[in-house]
C-alpha positions in Angstrom: 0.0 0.0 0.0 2.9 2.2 0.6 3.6 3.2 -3.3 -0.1 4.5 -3.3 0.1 6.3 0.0 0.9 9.8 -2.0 -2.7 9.0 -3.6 -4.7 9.0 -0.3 -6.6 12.0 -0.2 -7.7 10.8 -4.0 -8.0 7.4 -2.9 -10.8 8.4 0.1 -13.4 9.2 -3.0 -15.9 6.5 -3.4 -15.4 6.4 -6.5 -11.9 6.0 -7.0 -10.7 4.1 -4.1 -7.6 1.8 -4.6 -8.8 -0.7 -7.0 -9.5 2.5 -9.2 -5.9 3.8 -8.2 -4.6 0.5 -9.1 -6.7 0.7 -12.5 -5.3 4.4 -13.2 -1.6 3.0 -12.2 -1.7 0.3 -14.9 -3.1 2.9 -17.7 -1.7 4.9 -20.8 -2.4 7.9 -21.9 -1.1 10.0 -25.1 -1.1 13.3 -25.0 -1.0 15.5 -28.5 0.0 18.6 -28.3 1.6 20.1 -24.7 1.2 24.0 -25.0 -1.7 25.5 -22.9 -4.1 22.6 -22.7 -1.9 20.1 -22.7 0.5 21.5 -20.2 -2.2 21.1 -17.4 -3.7 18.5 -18.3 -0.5 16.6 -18.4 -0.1 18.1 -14.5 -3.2 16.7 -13.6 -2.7 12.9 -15.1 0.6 12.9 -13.8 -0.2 14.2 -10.4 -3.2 11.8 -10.2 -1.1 8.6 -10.9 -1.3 7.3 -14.6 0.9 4.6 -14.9 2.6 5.8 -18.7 1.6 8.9 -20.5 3.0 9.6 -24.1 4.1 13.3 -24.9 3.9 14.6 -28.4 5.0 18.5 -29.1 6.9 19.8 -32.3 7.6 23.3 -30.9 9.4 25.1 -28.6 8.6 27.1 -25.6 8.7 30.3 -26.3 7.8 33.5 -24.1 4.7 34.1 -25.3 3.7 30.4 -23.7 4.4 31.4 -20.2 1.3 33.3 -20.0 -1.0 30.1 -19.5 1.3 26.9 -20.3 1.5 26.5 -16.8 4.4 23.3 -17.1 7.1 25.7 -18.3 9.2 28.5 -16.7 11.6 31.3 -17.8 14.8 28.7 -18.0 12.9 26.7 -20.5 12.6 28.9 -23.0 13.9 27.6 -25.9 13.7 24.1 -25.2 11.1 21.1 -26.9 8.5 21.5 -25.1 8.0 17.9 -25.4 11.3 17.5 -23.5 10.5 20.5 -20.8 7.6 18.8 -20.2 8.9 15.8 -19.6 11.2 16.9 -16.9 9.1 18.5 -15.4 6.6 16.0 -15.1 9.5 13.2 -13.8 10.1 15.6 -11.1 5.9 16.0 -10.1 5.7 12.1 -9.9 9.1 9.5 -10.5 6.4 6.6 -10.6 4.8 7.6 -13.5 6.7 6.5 -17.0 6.7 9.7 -19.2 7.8 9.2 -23.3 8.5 12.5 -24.6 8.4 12.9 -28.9 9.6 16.3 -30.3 7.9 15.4 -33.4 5.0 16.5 -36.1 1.7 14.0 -35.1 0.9 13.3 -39.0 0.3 10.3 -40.9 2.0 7.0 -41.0 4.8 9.2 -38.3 1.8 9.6 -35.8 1.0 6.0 -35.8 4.6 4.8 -35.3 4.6 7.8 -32.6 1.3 6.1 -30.7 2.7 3.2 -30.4 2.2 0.3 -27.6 -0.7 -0.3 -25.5 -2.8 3.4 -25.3 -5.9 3.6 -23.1 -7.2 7.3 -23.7 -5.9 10.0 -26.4 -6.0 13.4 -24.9 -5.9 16.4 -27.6 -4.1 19.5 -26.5 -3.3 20.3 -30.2 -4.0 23.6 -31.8 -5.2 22.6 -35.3 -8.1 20.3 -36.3 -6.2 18.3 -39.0 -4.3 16.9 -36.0 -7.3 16.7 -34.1 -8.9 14.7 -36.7 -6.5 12.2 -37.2 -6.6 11.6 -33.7 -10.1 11.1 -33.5 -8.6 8.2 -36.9 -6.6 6.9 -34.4 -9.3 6.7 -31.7 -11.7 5.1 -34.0 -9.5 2.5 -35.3 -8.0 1.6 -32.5 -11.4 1.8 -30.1 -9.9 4.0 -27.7 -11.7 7.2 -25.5 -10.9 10.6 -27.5 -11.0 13.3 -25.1 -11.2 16.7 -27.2 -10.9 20.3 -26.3 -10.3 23.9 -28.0 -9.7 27.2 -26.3 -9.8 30.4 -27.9 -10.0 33.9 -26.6 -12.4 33.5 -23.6 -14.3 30.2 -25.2 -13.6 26.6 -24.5 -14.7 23.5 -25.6 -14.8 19.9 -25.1 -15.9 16.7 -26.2 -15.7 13.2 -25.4 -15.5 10.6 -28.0 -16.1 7.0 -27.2 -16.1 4.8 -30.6 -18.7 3.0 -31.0 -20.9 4.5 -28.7 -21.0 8.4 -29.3 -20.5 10.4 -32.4 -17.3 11.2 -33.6 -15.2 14.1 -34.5 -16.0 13.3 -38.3 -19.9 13.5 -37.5 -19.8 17.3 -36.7 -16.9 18.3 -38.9 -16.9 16.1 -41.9 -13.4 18.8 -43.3 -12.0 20.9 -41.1 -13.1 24.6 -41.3 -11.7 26.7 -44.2 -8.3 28.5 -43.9 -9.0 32.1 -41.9 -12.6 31.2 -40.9 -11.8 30.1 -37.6 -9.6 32.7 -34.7 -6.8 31.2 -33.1 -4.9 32.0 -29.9 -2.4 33.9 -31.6 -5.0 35.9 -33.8 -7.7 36.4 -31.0 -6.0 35.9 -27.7 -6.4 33.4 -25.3 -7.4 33.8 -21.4 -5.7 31.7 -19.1 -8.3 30.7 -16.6 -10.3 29.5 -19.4 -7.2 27.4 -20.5 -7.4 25.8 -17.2 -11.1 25.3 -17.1 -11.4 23.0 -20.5 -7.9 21.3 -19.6 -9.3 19.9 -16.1 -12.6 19.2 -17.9 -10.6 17.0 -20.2 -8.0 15.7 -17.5 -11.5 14.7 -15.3 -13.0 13.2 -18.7 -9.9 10.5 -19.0 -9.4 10.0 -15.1 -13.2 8.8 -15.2 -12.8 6.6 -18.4 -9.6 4.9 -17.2 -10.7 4.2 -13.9 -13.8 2.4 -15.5 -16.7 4.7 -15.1 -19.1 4.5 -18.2 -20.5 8.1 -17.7 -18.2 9.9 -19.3 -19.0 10.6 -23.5 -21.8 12.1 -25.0 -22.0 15.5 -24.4 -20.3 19.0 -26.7 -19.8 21.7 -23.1 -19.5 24.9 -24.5 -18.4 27.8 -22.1 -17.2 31.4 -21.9 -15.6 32.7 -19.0 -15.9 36.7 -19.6 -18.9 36.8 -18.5 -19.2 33.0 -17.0 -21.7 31.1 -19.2 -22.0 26.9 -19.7 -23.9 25.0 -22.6 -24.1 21.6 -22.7 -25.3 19.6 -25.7 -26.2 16.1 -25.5 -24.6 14.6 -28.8 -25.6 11.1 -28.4 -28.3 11.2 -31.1 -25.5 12.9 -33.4 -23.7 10.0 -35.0 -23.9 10.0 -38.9 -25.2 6.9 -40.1 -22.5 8.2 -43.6 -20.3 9.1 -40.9 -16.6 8.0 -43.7 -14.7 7.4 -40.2 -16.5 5.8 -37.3 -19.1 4.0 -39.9 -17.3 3.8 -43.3 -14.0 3.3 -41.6 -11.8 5.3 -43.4 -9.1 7.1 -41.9 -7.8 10.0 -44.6 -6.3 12.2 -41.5 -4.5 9.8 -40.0 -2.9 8.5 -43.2 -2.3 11.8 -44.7 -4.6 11.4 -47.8 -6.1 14.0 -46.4 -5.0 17.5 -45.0 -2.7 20.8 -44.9 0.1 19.4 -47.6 3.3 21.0 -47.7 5.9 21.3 -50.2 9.3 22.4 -50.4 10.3 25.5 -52.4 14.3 24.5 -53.8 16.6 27.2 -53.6 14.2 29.8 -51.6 14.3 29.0 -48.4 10.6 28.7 -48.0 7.3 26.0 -47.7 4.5 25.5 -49.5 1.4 25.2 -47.6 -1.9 23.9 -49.4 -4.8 23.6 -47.1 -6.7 20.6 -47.5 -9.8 22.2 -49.1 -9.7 25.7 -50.9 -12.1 27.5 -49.2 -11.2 30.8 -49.5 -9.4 33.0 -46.9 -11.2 36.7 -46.1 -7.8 38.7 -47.3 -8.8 42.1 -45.6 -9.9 40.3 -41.8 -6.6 38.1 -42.0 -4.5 41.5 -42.8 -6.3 43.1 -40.0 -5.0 39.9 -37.4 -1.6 40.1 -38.7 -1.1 43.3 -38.0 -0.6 42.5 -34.5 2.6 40.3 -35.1 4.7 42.1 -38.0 4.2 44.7 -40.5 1.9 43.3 -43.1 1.5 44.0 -46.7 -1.8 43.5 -48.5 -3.3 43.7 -52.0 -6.6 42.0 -53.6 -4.2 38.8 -54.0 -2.4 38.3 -50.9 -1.6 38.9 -47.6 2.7 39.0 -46.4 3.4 39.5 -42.6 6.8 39.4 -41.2 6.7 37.7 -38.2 9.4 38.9 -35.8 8.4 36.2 -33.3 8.8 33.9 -35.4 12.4 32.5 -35.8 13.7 30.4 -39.1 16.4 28.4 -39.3 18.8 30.8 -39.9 17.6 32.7 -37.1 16.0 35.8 -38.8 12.2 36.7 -38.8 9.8 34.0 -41.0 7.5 35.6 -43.8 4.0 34.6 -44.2 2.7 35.2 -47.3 -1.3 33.9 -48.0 -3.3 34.0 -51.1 -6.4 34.3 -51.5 -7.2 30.4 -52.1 -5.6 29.6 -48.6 -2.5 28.8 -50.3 0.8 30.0 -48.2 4.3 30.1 -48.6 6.4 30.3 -45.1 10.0 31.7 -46.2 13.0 30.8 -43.7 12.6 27.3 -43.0 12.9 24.2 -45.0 10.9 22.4 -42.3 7.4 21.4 -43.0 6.5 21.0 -40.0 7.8 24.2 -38.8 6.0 25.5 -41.7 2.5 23.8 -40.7 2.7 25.2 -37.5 3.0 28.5 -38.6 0.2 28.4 -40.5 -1.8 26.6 -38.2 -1.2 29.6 -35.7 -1.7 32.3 -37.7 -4.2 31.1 -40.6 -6.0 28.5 -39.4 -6.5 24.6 -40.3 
């Protein structure tokens, strides 16, 4: 009893008690994504006594992060946050096994990523390409999806049990056209709210693995400035042409479909083509811009230099957008570095 003695004020809940402490030490977790969302509710797994969790990041901490990634301090800066997070979380609890990835989660590289035995997929990501070829993964492998999105003062989350409840694919069949969604870096992002959908999602898995069958089945919507909740029940939502968790197919997680990239020889630069050409609102994605570089516009594109942004030389990155939601990033050769950039400033 002595290795779950740290556990004991967790342990006194009915519900959890030491057989579920025993079930939450002998469980796996994988974790996508370990900025905002992910940082806490990494913490909070860790903290509560999940036997392995899987950390997959391909970015850096940067100072913008320290604002509400609540794993990281000054001294990481620069650092995987895949890595940071991972010794950070050793030195939280030495009894939990913690696999860190400084890697891109896409296609047949996000399988090999995922693998061994995985009892819940946590989504702290900040696209939905990624987040749909997670919910692939989940599907495919029958395994608890736990999904959540935070931007500005909004959060988000979802539960996704195969088989039982609908799926990621059953709401959003593509993701959402380049521009048409804000992101934390065009809108802002409010920490509390960060911490709100991340224990939401943290309390979602620590339910599932310990074997209650509550969890799943319900969209929470909620808004923190002023405080407002919604709760949908999405149990009656599952598409009977649903092309993932009824047809099967899994074009997100083996990169059929999605953002593709290619690289520009000789100019320094990546070619990003979203996965559907939606159209991008030119004049409302100058406007965001504006607050991270000077920005150029005309009736065909949008170029922003992004000082915070570093290439691998070490000077600014340009983002240049056209009007189709094609982009080119100049200064890296790095798709995924390239992806990201996109993702954070455009969109999925």
């Amino acid at each position: 009893m002595d290795d779950l003695a740290r556990y004991h004020r967790q342990m006194l809940l009915p519900r959890i008690g030491e057989a579920g402490q025993r079930r939450l030490a002998a469980s796996s977790v994988l974790l996508v994504g370990c900025g905002a969302l992910g940082s806490v509710s990494a913490d909070l797994l860790v903290r509560a006594g999940v036997g392995r969790l899987v950390v997959i990041d391909r970015d850096l901490v940067e100072p913008t992060n320290l604002q509400r990634q609540t794993l990281y301090t000054e001294a990481d800066l620069g650092m995987p946050k895949a890595e940071a997070a991972r010794q950070r979380l050793a030195a939280v609890n030495s009894g939990v096994r913690i696999e860190a990835h400084v890697a891109d989660f896409t296609g047949d590289a996000g399988e090999d990523l995922a693998e061994g035995p995985i009892d819940a997929i946590v989504d702290g990501t900040d696209n939905f390409e990624t987040r749909l070829a997670l919910n692939d993964l989940a599907v495919e492998r029958g395994v608890p999806f736990v999904y959540a999105g935070v931007v500005g003062t909004c959060g988000t989350t979802m539960t996704v049990i195969p088989g039982r409840t609908a799926c990621l694919r059953c709401l959003m069949d593509v993701p959402p056209p380049p521009g048409a969604m804000p992101t934390c870096d065009t809108a802002g992002v409010f920490g509390p709210t960060v911490v709100m959908a991340a224990a939401w999602q943290a309390s979602e898995a620590l339910r599932l693995l310990i074997g209650d069958d509550a969890p799943g089945g319900d969209l929470v919507e909620f808004d923190l400035w002023p405080p407002r909740v919604r709760r949908f029940d999405m149990r009656g939502s599952r598409r009977a042409d649903c092309p993932c968790c009824v047809g099967r197919r899994f074009e997100y997680l083996r990169g059929v479909a999605g953002t593709r990239t290619t690289t520009l020889c000789g100019r320094n630069s990546v070619q990003v083509l979203p996965q559907r050409n939606g159209g991008v609102d030119l004049p409302a994605l100058a406007g965001r811009l504006g607050a991270h570089g000077t920005v150029a516009a005309n009736e065909f594109l949008v170029r922003c230099d992004l000082g915070a942004e570093r290439g691998d030389g070490g000077g600014a990155c340009t983002l240049t957008v056209f009007g189709d939601g094609r982009a080119i990033v100049s200064g890296t050769l790095r798709p995924e570095r390239a992806r990201a950039i996109y993702a954070k400033y455009v969109g999925a």
